[in-house]
PDB file with one MODEL, atoms N, CA, C and O in Angstrom:
MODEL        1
ATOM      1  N   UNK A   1     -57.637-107.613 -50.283  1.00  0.00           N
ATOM      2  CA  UNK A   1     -58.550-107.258 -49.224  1.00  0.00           C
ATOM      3  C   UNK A   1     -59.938-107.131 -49.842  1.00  0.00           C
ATOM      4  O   UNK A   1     -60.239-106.368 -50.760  1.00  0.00           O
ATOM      5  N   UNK A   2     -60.757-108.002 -49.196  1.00  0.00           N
ATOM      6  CA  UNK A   2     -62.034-107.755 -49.530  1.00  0.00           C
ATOM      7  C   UNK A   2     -63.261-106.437 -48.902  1.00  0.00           C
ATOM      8  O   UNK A   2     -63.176-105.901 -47.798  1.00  0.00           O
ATOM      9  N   UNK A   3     -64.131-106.207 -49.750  1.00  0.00           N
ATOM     10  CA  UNK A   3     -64.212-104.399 -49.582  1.00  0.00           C
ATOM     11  C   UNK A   3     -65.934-104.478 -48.070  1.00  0.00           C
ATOM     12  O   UNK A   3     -66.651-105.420 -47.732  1.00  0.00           O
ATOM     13  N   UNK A   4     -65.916-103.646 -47.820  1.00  0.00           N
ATOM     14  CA  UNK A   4     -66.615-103.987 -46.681  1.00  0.00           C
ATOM     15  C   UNK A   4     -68.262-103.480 -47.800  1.00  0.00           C
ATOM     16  O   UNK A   4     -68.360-102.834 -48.843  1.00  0.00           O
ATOM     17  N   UNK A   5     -69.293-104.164 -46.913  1.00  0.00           N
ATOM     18  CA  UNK A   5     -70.913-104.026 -47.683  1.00  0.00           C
ATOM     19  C   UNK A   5     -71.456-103.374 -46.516  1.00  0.00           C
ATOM     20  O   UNK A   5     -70.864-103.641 -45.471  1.00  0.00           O
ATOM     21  N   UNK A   6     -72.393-102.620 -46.440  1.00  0.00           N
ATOM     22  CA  UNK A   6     -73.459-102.259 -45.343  1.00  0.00           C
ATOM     23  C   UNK A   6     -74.591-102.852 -45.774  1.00  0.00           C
ATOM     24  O   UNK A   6     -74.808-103.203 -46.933  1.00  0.00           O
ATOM     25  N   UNK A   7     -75.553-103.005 -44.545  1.00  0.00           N
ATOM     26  CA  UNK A   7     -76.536-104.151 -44.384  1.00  0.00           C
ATOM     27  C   UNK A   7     -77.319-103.317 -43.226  1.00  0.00           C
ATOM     28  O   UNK A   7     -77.080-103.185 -42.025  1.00  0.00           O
ATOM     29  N   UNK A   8     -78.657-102.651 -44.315  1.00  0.00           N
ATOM     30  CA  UNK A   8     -79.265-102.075 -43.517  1.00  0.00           C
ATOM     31  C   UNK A   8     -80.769-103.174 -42.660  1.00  0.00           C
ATOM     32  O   UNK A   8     -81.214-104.238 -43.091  1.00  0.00           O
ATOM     33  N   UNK A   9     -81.162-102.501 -41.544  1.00  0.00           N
ATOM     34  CA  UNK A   9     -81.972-103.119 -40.904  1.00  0.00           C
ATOM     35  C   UNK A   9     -83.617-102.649 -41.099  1.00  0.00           C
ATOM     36  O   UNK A   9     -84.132-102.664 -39.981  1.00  0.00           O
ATOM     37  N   UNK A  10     -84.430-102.313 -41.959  1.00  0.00           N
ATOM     38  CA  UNK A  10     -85.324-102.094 -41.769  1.00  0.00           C
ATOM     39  C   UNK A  10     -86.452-102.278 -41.085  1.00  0.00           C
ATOM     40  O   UNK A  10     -87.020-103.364 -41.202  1.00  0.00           O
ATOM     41  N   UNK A  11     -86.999-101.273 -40.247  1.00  0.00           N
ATOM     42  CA  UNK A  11     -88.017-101.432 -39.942  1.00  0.00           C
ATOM     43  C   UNK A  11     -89.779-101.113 -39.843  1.00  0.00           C
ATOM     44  O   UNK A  11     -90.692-101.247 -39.028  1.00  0.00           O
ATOM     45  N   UNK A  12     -89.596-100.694 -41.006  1.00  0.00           N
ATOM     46  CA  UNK A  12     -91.369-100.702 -41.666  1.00  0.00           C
ATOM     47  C   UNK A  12     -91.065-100.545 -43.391  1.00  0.00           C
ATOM     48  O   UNK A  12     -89.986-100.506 -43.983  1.00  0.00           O
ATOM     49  N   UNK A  13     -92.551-100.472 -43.949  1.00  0.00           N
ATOM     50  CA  UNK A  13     -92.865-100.648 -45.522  1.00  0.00           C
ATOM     51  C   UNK A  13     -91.926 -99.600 -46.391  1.00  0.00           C
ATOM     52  O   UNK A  13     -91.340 -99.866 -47.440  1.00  0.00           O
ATOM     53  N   UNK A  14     -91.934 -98.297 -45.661  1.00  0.00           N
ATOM     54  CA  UNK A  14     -91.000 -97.351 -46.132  1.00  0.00           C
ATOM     55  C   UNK A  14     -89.238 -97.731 -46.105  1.00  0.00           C
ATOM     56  O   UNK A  14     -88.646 -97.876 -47.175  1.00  0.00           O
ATOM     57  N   UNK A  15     -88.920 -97.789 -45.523  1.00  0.00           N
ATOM     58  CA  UNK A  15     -87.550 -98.431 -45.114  1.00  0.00           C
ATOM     59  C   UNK A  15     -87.026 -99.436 -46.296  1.00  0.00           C
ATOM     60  O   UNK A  15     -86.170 -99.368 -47.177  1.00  0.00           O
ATOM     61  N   UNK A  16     -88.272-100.694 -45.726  1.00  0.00           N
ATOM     62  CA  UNK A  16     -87.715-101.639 -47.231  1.00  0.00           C
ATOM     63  C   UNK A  16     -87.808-101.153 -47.956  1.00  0.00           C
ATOM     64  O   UNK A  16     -86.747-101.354 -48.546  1.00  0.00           O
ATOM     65  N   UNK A  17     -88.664-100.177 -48.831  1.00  0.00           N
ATOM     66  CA  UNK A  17     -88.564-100.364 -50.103  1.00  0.00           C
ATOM     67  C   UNK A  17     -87.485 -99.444 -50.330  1.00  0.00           C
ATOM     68  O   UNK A  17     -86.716 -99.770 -51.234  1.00  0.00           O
ATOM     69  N   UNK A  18     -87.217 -98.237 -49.649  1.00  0.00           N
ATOM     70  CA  UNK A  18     -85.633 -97.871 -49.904  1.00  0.00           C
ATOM     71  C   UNK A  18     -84.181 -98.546 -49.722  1.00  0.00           C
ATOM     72  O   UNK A  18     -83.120 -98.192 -50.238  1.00  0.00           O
ATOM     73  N   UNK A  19     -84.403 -99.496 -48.943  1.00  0.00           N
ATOM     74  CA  UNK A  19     -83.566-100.434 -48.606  1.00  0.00           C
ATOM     75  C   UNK A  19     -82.495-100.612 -49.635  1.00  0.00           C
ATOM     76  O   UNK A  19     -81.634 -99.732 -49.621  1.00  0.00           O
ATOM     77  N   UNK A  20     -82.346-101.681 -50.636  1.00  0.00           N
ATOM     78  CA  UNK A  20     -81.726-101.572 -51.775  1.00  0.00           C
ATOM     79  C   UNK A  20     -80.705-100.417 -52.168  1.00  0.00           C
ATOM     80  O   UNK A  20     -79.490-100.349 -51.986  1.00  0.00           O
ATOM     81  N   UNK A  21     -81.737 -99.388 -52.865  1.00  0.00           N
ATOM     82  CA  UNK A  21     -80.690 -97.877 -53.392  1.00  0.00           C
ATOM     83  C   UNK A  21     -80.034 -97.627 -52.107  1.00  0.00           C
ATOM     84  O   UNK A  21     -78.860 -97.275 -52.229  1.00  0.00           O
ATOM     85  N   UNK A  22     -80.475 -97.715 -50.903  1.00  0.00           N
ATOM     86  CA  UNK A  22     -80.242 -97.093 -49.861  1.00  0.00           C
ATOM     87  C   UNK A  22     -78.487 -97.978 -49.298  1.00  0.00           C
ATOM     88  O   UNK A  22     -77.550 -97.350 -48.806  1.00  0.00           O
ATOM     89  N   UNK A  23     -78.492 -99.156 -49.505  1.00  0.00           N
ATOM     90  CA  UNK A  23     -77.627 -99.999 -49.293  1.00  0.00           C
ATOM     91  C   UNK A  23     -76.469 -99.669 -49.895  1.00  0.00           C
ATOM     92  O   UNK A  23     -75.380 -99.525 -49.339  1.00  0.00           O
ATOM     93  N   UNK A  24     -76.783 -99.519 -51.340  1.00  0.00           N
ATOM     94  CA  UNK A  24     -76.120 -99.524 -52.215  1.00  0.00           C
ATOM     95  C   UNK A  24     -74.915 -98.051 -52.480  1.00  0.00           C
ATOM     96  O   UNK A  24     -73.794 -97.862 -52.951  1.00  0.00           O
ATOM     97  N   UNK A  25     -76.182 -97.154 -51.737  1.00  0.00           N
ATOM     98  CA  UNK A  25     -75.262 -95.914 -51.729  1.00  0.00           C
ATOM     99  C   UNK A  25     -74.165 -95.798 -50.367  1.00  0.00           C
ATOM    100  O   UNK A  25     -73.099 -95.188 -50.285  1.00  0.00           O
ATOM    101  N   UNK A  26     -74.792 -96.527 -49.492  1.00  0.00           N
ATOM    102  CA  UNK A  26     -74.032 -96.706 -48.211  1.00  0.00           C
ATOM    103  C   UNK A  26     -72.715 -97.238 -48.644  1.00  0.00           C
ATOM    104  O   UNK A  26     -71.566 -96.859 -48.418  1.00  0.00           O
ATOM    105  N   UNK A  27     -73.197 -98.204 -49.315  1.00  0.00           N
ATOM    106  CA  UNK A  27     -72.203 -99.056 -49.571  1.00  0.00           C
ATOM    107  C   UNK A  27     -70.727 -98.618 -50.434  1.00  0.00           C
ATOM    108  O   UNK A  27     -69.555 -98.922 -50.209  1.00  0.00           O
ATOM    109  N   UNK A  28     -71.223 -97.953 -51.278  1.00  0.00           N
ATOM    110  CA  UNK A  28     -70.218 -97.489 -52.324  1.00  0.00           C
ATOM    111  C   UNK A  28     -69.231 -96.366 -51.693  1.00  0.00           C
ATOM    112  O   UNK A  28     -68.036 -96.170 -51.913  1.00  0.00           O
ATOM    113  N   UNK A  29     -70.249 -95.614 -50.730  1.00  0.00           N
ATOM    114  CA  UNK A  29     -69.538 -94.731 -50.185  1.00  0.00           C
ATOM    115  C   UNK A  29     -68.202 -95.639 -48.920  1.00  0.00           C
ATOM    116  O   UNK A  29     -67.000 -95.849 -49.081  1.00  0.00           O
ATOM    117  N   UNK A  30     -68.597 -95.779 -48.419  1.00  0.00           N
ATOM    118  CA  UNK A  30     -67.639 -96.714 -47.526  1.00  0.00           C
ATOM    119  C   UNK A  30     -67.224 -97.520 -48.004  1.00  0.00           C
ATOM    120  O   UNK A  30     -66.744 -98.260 -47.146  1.00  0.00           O
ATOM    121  N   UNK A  31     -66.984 -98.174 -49.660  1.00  0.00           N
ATOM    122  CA  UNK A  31     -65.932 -98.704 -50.041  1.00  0.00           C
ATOM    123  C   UNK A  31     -64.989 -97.774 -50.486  1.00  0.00           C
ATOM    124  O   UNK A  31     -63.779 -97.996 -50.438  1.00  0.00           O
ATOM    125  N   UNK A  32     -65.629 -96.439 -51.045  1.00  0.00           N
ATOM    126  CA  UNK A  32     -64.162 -95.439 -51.591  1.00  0.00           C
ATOM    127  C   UNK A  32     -64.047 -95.181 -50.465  1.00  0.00           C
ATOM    128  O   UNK A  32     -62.908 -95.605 -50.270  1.00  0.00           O
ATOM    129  N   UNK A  33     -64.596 -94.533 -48.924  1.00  0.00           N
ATOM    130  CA  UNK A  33     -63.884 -94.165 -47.248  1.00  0.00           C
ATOM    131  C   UNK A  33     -62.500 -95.508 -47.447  1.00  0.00           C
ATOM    132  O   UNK A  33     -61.309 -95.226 -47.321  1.00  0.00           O
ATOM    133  N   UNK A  34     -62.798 -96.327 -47.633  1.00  0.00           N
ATOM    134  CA  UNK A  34     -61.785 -97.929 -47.465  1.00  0.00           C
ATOM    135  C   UNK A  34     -61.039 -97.809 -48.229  1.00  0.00           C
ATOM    136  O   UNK A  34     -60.055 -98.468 -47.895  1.00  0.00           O
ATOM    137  N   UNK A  35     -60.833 -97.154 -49.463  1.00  0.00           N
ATOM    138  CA  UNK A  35     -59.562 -97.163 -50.088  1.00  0.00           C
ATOM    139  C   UNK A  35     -58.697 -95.933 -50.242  1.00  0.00           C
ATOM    140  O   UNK A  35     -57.655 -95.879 -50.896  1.00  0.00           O
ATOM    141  N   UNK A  36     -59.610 -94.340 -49.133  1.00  0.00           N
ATOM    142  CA  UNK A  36     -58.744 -94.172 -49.496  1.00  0.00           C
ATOM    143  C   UNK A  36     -58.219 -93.773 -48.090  1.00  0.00           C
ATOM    144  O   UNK A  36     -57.260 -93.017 -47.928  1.00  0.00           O
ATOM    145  N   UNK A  37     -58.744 -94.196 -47.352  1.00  0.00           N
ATOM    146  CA  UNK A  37     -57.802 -94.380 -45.930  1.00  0.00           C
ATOM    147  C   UNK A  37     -56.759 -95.510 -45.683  1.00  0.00           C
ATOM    148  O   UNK A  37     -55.849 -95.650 -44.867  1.00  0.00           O
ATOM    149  N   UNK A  38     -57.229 -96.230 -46.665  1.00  0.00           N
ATOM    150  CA  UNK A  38     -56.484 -97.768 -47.102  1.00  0.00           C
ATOM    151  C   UNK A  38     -55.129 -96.752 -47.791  1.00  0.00           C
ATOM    152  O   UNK A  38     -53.976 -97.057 -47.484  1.00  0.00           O
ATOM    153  N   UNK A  39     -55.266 -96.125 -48.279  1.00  0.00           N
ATOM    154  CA  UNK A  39     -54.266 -95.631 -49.540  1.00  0.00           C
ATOM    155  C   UNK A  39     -53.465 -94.620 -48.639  1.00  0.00           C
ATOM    156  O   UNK A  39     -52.234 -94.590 -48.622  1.00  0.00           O
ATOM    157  N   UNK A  40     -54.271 -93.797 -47.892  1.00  0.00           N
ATOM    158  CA  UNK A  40     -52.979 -92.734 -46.727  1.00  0.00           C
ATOM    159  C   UNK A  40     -52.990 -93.160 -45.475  1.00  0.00           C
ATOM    160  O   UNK A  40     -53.042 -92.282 -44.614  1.00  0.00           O
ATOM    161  N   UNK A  41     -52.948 -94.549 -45.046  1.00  0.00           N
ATOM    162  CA  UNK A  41     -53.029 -94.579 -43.992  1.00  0.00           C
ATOM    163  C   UNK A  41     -50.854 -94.671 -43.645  1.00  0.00           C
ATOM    164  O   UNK A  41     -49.852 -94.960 -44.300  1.00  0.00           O
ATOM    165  N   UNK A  42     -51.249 -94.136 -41.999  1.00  0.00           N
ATOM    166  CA  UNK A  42     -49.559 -93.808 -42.481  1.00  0.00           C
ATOM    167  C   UNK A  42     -49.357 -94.219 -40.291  1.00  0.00           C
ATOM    168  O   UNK A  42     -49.011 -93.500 -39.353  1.00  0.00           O
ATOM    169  N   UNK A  43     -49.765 -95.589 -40.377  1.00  0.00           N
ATOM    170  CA  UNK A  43     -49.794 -96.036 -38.921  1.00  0.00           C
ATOM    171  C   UNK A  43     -50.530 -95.348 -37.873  1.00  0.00           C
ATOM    172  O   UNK A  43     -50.123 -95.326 -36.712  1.00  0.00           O
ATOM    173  N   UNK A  44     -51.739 -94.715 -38.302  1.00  0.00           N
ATOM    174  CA  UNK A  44     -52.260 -93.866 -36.775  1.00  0.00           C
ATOM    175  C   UNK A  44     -52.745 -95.441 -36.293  1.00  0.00           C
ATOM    176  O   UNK A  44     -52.717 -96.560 -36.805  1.00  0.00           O
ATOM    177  N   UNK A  45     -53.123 -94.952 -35.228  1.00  0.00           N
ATOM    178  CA  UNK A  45     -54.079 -95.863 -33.902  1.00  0.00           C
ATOM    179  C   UNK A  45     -55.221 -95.934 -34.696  1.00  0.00           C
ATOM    180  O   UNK A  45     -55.626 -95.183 -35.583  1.00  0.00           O
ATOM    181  N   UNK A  46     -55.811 -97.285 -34.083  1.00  0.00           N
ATOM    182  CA  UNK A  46     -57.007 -98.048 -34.649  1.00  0.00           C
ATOM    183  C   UNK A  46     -57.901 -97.026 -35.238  1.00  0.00           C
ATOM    184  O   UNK A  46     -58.003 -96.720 -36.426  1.00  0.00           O
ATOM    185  N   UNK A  47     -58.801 -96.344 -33.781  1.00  0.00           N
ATOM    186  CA  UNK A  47     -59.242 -95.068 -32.902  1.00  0.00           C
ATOM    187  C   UNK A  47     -59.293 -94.582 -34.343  1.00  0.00           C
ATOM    188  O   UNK A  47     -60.053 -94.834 -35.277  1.00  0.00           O
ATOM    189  N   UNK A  48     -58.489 -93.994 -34.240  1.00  0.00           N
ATOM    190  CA  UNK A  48     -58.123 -92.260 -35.615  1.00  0.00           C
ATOM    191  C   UNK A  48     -58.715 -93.242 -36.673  1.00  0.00           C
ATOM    192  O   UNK A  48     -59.703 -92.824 -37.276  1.00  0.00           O
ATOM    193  N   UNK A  49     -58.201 -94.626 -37.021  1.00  0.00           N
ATOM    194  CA  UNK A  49     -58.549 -95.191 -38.589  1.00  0.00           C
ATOM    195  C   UNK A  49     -60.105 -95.045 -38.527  1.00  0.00           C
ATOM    196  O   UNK A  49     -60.692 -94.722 -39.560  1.00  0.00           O
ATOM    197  N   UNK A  50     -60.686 -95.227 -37.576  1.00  0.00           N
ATOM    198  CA  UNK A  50     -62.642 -95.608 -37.541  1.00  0.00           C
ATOM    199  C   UNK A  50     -62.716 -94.470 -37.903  1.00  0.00           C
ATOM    200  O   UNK A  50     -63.136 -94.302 -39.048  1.00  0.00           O
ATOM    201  N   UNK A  51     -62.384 -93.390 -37.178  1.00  0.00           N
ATOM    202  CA  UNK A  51     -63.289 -91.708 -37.192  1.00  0.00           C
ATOM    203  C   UNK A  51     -62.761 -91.731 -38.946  1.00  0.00           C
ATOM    204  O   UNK A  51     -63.541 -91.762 -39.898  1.00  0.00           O
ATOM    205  N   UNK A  52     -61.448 -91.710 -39.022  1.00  0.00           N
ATOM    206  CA  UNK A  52     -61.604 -91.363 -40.595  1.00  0.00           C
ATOM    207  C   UNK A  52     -62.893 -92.217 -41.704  1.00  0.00           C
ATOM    208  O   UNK A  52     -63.814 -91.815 -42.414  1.00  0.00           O
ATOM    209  N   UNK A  53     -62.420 -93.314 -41.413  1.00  0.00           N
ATOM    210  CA  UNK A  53     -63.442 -94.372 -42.115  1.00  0.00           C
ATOM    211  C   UNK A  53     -64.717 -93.639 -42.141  1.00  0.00           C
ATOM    212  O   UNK A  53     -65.259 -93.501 -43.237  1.00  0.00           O
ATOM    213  N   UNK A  54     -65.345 -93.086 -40.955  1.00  0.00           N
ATOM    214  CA  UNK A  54     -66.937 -92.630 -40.666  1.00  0.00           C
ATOM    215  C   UNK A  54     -66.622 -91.018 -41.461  1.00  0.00           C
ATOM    216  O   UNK A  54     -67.458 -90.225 -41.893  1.00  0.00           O
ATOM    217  N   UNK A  55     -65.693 -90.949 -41.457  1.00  0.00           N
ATOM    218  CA  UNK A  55     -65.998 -88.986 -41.827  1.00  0.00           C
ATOM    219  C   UNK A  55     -65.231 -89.075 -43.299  1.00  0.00           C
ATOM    220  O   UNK A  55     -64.822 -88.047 -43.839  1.00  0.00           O
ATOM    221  N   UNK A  56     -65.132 -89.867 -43.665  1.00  0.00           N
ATOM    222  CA  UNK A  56     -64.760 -90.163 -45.281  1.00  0.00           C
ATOM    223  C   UNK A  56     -66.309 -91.042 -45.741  1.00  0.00           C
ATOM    224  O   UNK A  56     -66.765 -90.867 -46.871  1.00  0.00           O
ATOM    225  N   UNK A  57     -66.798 -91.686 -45.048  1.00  0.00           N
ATOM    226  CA  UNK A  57     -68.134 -92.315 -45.402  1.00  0.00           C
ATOM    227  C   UNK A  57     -69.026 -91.570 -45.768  1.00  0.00           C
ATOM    228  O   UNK A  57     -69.527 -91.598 -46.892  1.00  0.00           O
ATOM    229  N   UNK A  58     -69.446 -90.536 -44.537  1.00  0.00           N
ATOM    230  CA  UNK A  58     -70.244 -89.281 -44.596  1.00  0.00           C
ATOM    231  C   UNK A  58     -69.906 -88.065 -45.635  1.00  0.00           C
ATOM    232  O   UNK A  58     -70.753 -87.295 -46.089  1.00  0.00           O
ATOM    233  N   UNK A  59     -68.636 -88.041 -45.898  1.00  0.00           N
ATOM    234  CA  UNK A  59     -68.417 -86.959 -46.937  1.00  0.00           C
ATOM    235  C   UNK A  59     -68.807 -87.299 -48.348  1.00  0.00           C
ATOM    236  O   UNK A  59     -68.810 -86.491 -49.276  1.00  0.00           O
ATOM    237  N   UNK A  60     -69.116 -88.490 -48.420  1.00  0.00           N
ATOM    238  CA  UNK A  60     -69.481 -89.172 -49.848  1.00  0.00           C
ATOM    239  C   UNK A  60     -70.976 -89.471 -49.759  1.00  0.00           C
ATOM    240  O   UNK A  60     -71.737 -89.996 -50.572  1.00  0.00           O
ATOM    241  N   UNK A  61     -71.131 -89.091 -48.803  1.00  0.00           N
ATOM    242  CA  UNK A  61     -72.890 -88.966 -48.706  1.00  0.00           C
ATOM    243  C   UNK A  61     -73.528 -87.694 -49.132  1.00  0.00           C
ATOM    244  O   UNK A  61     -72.862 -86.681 -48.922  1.00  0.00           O
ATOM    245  N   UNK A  62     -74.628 -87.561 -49.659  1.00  0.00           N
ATOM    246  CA  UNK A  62     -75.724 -86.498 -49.706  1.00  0.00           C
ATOM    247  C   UNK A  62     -76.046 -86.237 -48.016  1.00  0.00           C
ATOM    248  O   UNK A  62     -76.588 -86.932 -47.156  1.00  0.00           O
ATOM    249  N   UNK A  63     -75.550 -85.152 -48.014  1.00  0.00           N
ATOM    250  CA  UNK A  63     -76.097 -84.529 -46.996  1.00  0.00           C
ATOM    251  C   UNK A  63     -76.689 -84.904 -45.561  1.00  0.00           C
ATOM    252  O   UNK A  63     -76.119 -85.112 -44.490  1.00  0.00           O
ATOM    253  N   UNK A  64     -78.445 -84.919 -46.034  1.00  0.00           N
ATOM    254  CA  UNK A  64     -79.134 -85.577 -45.283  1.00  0.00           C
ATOM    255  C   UNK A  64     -79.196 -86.914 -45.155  1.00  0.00           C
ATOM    256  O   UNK A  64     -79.722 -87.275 -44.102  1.00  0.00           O
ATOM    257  N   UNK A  65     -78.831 -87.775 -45.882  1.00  0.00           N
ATOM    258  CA  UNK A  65     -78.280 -89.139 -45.563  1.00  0.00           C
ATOM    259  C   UNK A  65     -77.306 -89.529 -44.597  1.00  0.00           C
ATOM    260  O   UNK A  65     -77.427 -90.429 -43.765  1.00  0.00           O
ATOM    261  N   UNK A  66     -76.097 -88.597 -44.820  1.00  0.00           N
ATOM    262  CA  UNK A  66     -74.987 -88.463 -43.800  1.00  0.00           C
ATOM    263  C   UNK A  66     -75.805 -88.334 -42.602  1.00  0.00           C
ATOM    264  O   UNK A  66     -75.873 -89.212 -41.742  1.00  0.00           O
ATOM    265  N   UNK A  67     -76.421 -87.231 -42.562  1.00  0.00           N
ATOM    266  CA  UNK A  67     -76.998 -87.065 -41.475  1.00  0.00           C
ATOM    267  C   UNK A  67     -77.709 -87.785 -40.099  1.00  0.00           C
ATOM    268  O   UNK A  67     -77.739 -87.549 -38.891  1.00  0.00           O
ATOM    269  N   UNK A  68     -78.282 -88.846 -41.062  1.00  0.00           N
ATOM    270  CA  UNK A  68     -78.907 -89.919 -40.169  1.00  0.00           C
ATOM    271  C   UNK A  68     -78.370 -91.175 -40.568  1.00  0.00           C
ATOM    272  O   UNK A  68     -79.028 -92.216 -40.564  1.00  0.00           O
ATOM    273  N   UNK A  69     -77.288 -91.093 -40.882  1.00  0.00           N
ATOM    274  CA  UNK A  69     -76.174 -92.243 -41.246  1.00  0.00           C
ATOM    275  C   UNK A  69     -75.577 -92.701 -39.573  1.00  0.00           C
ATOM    276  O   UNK A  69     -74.686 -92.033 -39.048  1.00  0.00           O
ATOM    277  N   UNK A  70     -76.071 -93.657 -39.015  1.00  0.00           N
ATOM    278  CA  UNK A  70     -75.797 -94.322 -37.664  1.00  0.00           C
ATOM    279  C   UNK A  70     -75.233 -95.747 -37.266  1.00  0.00           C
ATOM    280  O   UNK A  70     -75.752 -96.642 -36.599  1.00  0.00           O
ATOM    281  N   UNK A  71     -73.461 -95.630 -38.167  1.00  0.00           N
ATOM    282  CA  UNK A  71     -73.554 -97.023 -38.663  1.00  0.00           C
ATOM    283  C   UNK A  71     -72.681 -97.871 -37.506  1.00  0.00           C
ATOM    284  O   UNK A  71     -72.000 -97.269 -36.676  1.00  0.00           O
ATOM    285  N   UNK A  72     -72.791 -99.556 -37.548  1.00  0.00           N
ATOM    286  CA  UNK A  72     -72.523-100.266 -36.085  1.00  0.00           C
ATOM    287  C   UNK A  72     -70.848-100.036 -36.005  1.00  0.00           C
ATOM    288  O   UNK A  72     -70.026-100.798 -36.515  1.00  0.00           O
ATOM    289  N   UNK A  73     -70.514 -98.724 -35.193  1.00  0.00           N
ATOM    290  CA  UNK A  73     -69.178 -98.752 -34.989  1.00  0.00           C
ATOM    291  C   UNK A  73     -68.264 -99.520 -34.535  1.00  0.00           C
ATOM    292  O   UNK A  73     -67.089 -99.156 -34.592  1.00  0.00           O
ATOM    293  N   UNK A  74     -68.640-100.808 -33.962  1.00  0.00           N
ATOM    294  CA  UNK A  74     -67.961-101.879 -33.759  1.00  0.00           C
ATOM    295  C   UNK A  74     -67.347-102.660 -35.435  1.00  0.00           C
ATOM    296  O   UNK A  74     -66.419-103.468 -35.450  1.00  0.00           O
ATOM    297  N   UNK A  75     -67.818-102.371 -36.243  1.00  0.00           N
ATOM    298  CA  UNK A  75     -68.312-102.895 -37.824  1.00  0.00           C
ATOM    299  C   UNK A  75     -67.286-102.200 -38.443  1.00  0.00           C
ATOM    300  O   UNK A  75     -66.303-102.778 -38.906  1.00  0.00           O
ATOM    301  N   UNK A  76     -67.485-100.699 -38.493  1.00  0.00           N
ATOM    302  CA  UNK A  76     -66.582 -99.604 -38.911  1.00  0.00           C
ATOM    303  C   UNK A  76     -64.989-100.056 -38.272  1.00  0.00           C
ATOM    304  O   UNK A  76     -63.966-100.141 -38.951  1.00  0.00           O
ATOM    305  N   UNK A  77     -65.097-100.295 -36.891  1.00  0.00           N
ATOM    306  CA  UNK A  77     -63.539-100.149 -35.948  1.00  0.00           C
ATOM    307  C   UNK A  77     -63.214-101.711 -36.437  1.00  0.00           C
ATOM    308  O   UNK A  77     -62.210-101.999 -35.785  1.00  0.00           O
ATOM    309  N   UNK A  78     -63.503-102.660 -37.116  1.00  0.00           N
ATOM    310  CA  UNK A  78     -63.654-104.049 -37.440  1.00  0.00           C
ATOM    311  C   UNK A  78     -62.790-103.494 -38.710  1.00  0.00           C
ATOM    312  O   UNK A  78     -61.568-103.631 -38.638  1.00  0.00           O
ATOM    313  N   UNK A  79     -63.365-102.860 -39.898  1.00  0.00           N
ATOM    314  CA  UNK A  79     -62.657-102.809 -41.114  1.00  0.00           C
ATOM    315  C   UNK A  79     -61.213-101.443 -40.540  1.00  0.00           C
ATOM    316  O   UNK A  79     -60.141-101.178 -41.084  1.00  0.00           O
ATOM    317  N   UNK A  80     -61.776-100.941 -39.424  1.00  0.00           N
ATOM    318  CA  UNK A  80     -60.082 -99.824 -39.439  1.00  0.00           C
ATOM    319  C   UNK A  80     -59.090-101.015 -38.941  1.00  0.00           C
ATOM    320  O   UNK A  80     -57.919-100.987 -39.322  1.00  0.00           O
ATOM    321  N   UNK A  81     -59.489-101.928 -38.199  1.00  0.00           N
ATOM    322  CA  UNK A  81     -58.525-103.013 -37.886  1.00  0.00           C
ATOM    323  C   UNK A  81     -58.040-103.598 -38.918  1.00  0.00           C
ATOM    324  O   UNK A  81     -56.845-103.892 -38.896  1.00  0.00           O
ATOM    325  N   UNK A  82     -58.828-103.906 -40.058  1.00  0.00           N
ATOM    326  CA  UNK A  82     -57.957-104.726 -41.395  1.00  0.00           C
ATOM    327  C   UNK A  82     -57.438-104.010 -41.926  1.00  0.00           C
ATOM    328  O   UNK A  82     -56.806-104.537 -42.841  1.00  0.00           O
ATOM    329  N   UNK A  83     -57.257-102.391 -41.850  1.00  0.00           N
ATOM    330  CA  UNK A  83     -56.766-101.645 -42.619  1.00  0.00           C
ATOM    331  C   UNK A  83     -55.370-101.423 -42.112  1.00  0.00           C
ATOM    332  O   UNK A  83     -54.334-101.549 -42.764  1.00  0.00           O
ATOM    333  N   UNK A  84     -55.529-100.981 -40.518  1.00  0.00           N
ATOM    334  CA  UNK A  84     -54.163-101.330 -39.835  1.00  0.00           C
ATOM    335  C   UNK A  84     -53.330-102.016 -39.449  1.00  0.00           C
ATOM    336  O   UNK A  84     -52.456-101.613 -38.681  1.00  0.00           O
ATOM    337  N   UNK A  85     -53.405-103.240 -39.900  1.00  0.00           N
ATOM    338  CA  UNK A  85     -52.885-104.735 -39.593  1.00  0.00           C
ATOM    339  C   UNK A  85     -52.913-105.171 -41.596  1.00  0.00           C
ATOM    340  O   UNK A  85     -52.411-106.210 -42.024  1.00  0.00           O
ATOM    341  N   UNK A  86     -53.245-104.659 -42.039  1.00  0.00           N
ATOM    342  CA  UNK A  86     -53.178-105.123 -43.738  1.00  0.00           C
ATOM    343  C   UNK A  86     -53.988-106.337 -44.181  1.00  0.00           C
ATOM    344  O   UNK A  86     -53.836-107.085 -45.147  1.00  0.00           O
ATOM    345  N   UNK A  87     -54.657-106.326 -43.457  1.00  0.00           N
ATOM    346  CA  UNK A  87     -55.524-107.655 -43.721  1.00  0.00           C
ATOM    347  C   UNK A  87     -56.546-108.036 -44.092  1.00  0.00           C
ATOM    348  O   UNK A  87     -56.960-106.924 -44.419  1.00  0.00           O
ATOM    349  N   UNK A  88     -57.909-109.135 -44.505  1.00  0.00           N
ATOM    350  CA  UNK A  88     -58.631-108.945 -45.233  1.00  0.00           C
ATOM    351  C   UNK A  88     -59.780-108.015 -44.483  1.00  0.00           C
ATOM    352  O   UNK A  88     -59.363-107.595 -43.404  1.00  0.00           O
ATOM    353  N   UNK A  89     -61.154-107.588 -44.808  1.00  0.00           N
ATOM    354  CA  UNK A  89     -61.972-107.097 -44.316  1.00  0.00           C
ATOM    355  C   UNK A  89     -63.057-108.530 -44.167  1.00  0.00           C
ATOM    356  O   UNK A  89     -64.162-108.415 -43.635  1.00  0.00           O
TER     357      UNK A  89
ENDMDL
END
């Protein structure tokens, strides 16, 4: 299974230039949310796999990042589907 990336959207000079670190931390965090809901997942509904995915994402966040962490839950409920069906991301 390939691991899911976030792909932020910036929109002004500030934004991009955090963009990058900013990606990167998104990113890392919601690949460990992916393995280790990947690792206890024990057949819930799609539903339950996203919220975990998002509240295992956010717990690996700093704080205020979590905070305004607003990510495309269609995207999130996309990788709880490969997780519940075993399949790639």
């Amino acid at each position: 299974m390939s691991e899911p990336h976030v792909t932020l959207d910036p929109r002004d000079a500030v934004q991009e230039k955090l963009r990058g670190p900013l990606e990167d931390q998104l990113t890392s965090a919601l690949q460990a949310a992916t393995d280790r809901v990947r690792a206890s997942y024990t057949d819930e509904p799609v539903e339950q796999v996203c919220q975990r995915l998002l509240d295992e994402t956010r717990a690996g966040l700093h704080p205020d990042i979590a905070a305004g962490f607003q990510p495309d839950m269609d995207e999130f409920c996309r990788v709880a589907v490969a997780i519940v069906r075993g399949t790639e991301i």
